[in-house]
N, C-alpha and C positions, 0 to 999 in steps of 0.2 A: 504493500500500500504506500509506498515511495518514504517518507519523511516515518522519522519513527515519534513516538508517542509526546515526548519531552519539547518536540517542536511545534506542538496543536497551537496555533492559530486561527482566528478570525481573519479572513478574506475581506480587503478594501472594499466598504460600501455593503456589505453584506446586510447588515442589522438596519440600514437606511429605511428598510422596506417591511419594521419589525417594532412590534412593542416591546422591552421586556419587561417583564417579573418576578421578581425576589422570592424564592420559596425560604433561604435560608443560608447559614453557613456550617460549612462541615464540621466536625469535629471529633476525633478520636477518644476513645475511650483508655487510659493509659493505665488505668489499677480498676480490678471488679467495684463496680461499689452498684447500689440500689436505684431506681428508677421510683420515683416517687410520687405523691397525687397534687402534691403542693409545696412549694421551696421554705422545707420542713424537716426538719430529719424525723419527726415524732408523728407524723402525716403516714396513711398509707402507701404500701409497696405496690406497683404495680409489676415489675418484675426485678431482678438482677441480671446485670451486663457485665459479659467478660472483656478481658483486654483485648485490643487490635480492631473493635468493634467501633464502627463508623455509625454517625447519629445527626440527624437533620437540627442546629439548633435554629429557633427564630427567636429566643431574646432572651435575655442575661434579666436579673434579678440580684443583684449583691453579690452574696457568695455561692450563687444557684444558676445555672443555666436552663432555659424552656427548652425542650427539646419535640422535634414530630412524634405522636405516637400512631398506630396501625390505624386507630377510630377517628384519627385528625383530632385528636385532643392531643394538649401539653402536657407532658410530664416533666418532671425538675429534677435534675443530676448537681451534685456538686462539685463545681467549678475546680475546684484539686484534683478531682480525679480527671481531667479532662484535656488533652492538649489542643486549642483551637487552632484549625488550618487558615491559611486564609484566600484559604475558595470559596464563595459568596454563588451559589449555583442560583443561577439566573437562566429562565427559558424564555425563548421567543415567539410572539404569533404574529402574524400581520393582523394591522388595527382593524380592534372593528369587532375580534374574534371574540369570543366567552375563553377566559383563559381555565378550560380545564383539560391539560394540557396533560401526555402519555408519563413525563417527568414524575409531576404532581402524585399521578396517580400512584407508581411504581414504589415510589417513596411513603407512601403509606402502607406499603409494607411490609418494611422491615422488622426483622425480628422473627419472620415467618417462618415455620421450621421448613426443613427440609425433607422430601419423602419421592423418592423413583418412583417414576410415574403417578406422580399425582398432580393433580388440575386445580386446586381451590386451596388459597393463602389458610384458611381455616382450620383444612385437616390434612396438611402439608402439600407442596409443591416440588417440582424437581425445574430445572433448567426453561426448558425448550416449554411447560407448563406455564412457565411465570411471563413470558414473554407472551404467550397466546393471549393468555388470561387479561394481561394488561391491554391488549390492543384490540381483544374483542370489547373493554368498555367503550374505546374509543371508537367501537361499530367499524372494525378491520378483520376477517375472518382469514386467519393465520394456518398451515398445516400444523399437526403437531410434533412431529419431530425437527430438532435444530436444521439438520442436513435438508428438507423440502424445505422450513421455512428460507432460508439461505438463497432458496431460487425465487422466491417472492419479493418484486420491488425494485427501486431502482440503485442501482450499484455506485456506493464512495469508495473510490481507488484512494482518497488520498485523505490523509490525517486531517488537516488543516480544514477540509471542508465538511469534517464530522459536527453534527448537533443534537445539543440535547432530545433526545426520542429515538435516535438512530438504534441499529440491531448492529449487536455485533457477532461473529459467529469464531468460534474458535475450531481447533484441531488438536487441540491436548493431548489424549493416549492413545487412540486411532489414528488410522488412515483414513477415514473421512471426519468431516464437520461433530463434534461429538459435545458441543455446551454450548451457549446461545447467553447474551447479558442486553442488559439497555444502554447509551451511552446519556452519561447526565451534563458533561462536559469538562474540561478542563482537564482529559487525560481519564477521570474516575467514569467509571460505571456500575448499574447495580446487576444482582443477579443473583437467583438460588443457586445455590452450590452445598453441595455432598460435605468439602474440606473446611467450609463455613458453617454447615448445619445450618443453613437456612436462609432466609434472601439476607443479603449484605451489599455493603460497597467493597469496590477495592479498586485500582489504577493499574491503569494499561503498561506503568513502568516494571511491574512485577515480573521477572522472567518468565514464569510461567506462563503469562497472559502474551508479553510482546513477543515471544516467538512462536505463539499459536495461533495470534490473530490472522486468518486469511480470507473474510471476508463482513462485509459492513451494508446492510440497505437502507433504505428509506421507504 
């Protein structure tokens, strides 16, 4: 796909033709700590998050961070346990449009376990599931394995003109297409994954991912 991952770029005049908006900024999770109902320690648990775990936040409270939850409610982490990146994942629509946007969506569910062959964030999902699932909200009937979906859409050869919603398609342990993620921009994408236990973020600079990557639609 020409330029590797570390070089994504925005194309002159591209956004000219585009609204965006702000779902949030990333942020990692750097020691287990609690997920909570209210920027609280004494507040109920909604669950516990391990390390390496990527989290949508949209707004800071003291010493608490709001963070996205699955239902689109906030939940409040505490700001120690947390390294913030500063990716600001911002999607685009030409004006005009209702912004409920494939990003949006995708991101509501993380945390979702993971389960082969499964179809519904609920009672778990696998890969090439989670991509379907997401793009049939947005009224797109997708096949369901990664390898057909891969033939469906239009094809980005090149890093720099990926966006957020785009499909990416990997070749990890096989000889064909064998995982399927969303791209949210700036290099990161989400995806259920097996080595994740369930939909997550992670970035295309990961070895794993940049020498799997071989194909990307719209």
């Amino acid at each position: 796909m020409g330029q590797t991952p570390n070089q994504l770029s925005a194309r002159n005049g591209t956004r000219q033709q585009y609204q965006e908006y702000r779902l949030g900024t990333l942020v990692l999770v750097k020691t287990a700590t609690n997920i909570h109902q209210a920027p609280d320690a004494r507040s109920p648990v909604y669950w516990r998050i391990q390390p390496r775990y990527y989290l949508m936040m949209r707004e800071q409270r003291g010493a608490w961070c709001g963070v996205l939850m699955q239902n689109g409610a906030i939940g409040w982490v505490p700001k120690r346990a947390l390294q913030i990146t500063p990716y600001e994942v911002v999607y685009t629509l030409p004006h005009g449009v209702d912004p409920n946007y494939v990003t949006r969506l995708a991101m509501q569910y993380l945390g979702a376990r993971y389960r082969w062959g499964g179809n519904h964030p609920q009672t778990g999902i696998d890969c090439s599931g989670f991509v379907k699932f997401i793009y049939e909200q947005m009224g797109v009937q997708l096949p369901r394995r990664a390898r057909d979906q891969a033939l469906v859409g239009t094809p980005i050869t090149r890093f720099e003109d990926l966006r957020p919603g785009d499909r990416l398609y990997f070749r990890i342990k096989e000889n064909y297409i064998d995982h399927t993620g969303i791209y949210i921009g700036d290099g990161y994408f989400i995806h259920s994954a097996r080595s994740r236990r369930g939909v997550a973020i992670d970035h295309l600079s990961h070895p794993t991912y940049r020498n799997s990557l071989v194909a990307a639609r719209r």
